[in-house]
PAROKOL-290641 format. One record per residue: residue number from 1; x negated, y, z of N, C-alpha, C in turn. Coordinates in steps of 0.05 Angstrom, whole numbers. Atoms other than C-alpha are relative to their C-alpha. Last residue first. Layout:
N
<NUM <X Y Z> <X Y Z> <X Y Z>>
...
END
This chain:
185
<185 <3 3 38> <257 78 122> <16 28 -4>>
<184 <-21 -19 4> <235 97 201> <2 -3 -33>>
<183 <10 -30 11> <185 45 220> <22 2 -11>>
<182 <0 -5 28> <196 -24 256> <8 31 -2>>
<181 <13 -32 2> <174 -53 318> <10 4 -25>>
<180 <-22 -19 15> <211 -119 333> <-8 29 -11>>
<179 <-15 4 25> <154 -155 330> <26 9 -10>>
<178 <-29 23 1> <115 -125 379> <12 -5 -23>>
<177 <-19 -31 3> <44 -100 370> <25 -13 2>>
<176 <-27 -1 -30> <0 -157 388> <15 16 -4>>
<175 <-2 34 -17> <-21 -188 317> <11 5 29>>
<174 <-18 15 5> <-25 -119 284> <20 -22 20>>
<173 <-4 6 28> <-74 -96 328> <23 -9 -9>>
<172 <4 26 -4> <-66 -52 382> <-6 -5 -27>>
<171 <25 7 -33> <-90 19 403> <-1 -29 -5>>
<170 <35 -11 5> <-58 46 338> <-10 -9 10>>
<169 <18 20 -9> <12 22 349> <-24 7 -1>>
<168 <5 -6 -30> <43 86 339> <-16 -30 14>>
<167 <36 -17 -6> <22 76 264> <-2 -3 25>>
<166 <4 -17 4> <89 18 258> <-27 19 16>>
<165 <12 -2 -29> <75 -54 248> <-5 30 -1>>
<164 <15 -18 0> <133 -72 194> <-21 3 31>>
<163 <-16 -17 -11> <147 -147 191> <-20 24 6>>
<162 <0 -39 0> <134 -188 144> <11 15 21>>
<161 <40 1 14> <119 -270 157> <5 27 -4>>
<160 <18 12 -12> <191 -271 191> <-34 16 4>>
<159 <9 31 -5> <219 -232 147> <-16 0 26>>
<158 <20 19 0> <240 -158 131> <-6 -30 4>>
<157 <-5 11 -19> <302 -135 95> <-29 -11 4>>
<156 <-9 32 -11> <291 -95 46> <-4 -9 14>>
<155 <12 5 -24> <288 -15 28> <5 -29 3>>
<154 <-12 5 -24> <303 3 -41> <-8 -26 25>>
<153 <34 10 -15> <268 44 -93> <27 -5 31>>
<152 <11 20 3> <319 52 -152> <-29 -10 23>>
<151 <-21 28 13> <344 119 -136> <-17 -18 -13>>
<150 <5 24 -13> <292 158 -97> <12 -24 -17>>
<149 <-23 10 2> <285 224 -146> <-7 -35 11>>
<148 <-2 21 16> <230 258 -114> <22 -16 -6>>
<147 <-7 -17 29> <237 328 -82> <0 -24 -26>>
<146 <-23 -8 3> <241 297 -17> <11 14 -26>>
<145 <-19 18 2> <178 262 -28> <34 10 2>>
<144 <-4 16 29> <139 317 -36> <22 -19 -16>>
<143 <-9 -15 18> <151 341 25> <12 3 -30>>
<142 <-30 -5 -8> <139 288 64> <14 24 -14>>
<141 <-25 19 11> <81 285 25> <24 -5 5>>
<140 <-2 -8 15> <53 356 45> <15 -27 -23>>
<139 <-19 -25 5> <77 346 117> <0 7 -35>>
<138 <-30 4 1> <28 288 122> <25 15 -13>>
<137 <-18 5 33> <-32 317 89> <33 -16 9>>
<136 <-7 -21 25> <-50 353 154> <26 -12 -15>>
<135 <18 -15 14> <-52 286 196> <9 20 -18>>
<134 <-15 -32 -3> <-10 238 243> <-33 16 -14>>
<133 <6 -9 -22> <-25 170 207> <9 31 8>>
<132 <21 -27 -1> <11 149 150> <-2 7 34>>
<131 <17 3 -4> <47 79 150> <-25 17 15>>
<130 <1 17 -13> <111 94 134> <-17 -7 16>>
<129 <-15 -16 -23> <101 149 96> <2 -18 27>>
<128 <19 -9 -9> <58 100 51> <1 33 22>>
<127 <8 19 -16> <120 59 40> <-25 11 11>>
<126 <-7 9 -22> <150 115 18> <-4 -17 19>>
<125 <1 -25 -20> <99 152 -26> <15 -15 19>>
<124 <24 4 -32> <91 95 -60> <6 13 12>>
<123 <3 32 -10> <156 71 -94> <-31 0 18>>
<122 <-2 6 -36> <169 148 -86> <-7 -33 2>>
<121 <-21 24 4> <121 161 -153> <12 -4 27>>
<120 <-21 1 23> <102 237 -170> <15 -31 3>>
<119 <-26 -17 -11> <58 247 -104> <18 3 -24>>
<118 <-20 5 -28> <14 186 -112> <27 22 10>>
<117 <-29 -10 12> <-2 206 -187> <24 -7 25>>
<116 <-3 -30 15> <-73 223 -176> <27 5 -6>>
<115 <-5 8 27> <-93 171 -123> <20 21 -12>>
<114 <-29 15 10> <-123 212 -66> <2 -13 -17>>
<113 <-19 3 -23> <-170 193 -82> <-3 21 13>>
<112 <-19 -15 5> <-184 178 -159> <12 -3 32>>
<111 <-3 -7 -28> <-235 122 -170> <9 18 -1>>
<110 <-16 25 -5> <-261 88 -238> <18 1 24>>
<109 <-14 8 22> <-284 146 -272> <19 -20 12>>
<108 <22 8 22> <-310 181 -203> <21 -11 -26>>
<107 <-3 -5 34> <-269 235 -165> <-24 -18 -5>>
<106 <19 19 16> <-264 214 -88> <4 11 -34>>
<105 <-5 3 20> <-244 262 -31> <-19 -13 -34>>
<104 <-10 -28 25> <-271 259 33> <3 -11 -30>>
<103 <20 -12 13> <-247 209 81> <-10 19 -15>>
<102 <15 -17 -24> <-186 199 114> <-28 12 -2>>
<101 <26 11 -24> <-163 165 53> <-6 21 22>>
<100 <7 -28 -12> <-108 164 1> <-19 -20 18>>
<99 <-18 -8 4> <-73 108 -47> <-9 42 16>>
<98 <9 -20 -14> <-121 59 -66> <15 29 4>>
<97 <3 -24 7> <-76 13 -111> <-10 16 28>>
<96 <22 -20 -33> <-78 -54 -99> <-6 17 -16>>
<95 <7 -26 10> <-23 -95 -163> <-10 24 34>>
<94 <-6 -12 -29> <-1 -166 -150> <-26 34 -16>>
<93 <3 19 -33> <24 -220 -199> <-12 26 21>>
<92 <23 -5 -17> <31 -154 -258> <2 -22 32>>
<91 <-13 19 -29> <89 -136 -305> <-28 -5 8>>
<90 <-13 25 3> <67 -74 -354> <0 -22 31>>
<89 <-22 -6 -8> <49 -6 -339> <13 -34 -4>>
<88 <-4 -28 -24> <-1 1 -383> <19 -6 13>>
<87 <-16 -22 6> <-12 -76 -416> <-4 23 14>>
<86 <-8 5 34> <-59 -136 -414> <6 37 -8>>
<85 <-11 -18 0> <-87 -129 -339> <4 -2 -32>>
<84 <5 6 33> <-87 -199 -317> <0 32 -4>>
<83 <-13 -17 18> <-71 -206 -242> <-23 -4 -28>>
<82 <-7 -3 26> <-76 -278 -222> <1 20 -20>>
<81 <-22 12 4> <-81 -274 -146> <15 -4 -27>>
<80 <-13 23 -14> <-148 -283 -139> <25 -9 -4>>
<79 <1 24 24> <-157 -233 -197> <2 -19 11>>
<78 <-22 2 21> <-121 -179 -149> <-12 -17 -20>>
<77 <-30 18 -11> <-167 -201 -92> <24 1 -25>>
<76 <4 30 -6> <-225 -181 -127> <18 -7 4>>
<75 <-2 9 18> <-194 -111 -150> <-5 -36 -5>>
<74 <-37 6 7> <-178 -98 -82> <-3 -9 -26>>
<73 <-10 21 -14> <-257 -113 -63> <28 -14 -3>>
<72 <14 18 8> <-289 -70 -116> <24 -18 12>>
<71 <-13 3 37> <-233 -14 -103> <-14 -35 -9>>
<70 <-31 19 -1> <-258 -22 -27> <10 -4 -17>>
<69 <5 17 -19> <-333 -14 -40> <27 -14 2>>
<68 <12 17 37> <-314 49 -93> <-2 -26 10>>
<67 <-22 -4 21> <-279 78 -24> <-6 -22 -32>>
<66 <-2 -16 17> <-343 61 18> <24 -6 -17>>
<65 <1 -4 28> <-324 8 70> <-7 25 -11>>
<64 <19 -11 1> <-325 13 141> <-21 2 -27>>
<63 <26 19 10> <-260 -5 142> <-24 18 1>>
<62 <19 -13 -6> <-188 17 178> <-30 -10 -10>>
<61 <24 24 -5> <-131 -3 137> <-28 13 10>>
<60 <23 -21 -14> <-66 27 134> <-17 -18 14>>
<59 <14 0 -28> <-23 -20 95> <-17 27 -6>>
<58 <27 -18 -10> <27 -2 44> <-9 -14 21>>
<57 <3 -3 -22> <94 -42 7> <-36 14 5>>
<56 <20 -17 -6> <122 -50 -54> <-8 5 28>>
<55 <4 -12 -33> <160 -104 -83> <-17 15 8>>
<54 <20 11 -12> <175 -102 -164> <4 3 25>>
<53 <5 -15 -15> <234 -111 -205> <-31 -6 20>>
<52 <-13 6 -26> <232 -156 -265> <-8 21 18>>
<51 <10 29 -23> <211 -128 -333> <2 -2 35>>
<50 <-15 11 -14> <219 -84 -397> <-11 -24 18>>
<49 <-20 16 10> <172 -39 -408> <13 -19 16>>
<48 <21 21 23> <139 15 -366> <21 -18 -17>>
<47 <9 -10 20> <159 33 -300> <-12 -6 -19>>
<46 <33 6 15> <190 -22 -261> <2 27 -14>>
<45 <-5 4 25> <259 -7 -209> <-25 -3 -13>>
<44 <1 -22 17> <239 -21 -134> <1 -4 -36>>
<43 <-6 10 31> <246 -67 -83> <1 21 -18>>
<42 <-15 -13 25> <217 -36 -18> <-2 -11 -29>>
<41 <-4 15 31> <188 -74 36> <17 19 -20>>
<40 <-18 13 13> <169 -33 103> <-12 -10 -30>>
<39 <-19 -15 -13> <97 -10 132> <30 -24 -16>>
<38 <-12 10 17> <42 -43 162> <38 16 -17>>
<37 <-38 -7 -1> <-4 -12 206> <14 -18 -30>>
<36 <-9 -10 -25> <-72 -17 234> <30 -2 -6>>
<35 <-43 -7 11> <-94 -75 191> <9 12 27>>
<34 <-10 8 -30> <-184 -73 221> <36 7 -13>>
<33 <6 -23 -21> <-232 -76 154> <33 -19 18>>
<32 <17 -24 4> <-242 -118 90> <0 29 21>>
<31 <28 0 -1> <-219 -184 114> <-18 19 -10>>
<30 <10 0 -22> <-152 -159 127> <-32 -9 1>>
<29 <8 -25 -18> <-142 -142 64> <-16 -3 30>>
<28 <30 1 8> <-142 -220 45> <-7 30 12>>
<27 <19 15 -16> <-84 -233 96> <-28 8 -11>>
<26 <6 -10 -20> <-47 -170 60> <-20 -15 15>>
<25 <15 -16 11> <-56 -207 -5> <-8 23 23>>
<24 <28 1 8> <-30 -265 18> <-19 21 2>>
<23 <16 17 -14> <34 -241 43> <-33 -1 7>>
<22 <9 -16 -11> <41 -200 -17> <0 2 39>>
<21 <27 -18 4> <32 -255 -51> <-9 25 13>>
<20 <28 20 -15> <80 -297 -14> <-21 20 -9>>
<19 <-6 -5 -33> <142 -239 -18> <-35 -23 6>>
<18 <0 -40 4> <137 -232 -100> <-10 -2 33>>
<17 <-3 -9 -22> <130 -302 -115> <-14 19 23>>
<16 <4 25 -26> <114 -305 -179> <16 5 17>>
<15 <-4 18 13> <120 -229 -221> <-15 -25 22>>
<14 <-34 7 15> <134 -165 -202> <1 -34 -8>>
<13 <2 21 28> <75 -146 -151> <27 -8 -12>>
<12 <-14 8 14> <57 -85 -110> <-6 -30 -12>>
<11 <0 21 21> <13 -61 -62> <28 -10 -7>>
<10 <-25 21 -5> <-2 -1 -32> <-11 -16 -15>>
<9 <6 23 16> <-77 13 8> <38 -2 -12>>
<8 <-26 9 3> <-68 70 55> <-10 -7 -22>>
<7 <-8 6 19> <-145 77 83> <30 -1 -14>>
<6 <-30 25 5> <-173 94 144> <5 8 -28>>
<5 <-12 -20 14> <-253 110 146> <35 -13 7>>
<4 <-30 2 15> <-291 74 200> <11 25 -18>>
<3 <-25 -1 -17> <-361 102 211> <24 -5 -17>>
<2 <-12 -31 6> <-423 77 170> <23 -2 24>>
<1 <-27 8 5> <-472 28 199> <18 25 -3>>
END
């Protein structure tokens, strides 16, 4: 059996209902390893043509997955929930992007981790700030990210059914961590 890797997983979607799927889509994560963290909601402007805003958000996911293993798996779940890929950049029911890893670094055709444009967009980088464990590459996204123009990526109100479970939880899961807990937007 291999050893846990962690994962920051975001996800997005612009189209349905934006807040159930990514709901959902976190519940299905969970069946591919242990949801250490969860981070905020952020609404954010679309890249690409014209079309509704999207929600963005990160888990940190501990699995014993191979990287290519978890791509398989996020891509499953994103045809569960309808995605289609028609366009570049176009609208999208729910969009798992592999985002970094604890692991070593991935170059195949279909695989890119880090992911290659994580430090040029803040609609990830922030939610996956959120989330990030204490490590090296921290400091070099926090970094990053200050040099990124933020406007259009904004923080929302959590729910019920969402609420952030910040890293310092580590020891618990999700499910006991308190519910008021929430991460530094």
């Amino acid at each position: 059996m291999r050893s846990p890797v962690l994962f920051v997983v975001g996800l997005g979607t612009n189209l349905g209902d934006r807040w159930s799927t990514l709901r959902s889509a976190r519940t299905a994560l969970r069946q591919l390893g242990r949801l250490v963290a969860s981070s905020a909601i952020y609404e954010t402007a679309p890249i690409g043509p014209a079309q509704p805003d999207y929600l963005n958000a990160a888990v940190l996911l501990e699995s014993t997955l191979s990287a290519p293993e978890l791509l398989e798996n996020a891509l499953r779940i994103e045809r569960q929930h309808g995605r289609e890929r028609r366009e570049r950049w176009g609208p999208r029911t729910l969009d798992l992007d592999l985002l970094w890893s604890d692991g070593p670094a991935v170059e195949l055709p279909q695989l890119t981790l880090p992911h290659p444009r994580v430090l040029e967009r803040a609609f990830a980088l922030m939610p996956l700030l959120d989330v990030f464990p204490a490590h090296p590459d921290k400091a070099l996204f926090e970094a990053q990210l200050l040099r990124l123009d933020r406007v259009g990526v904004r923080s929302v109100a959590a729910t019920p059914e969402w609420h952030p479970v910040a890293v310092d939880s580590l020891g618990q899961s999700p499910e006991e961590a308190p519910a008021e807990r929430s991460v530094a937007n």
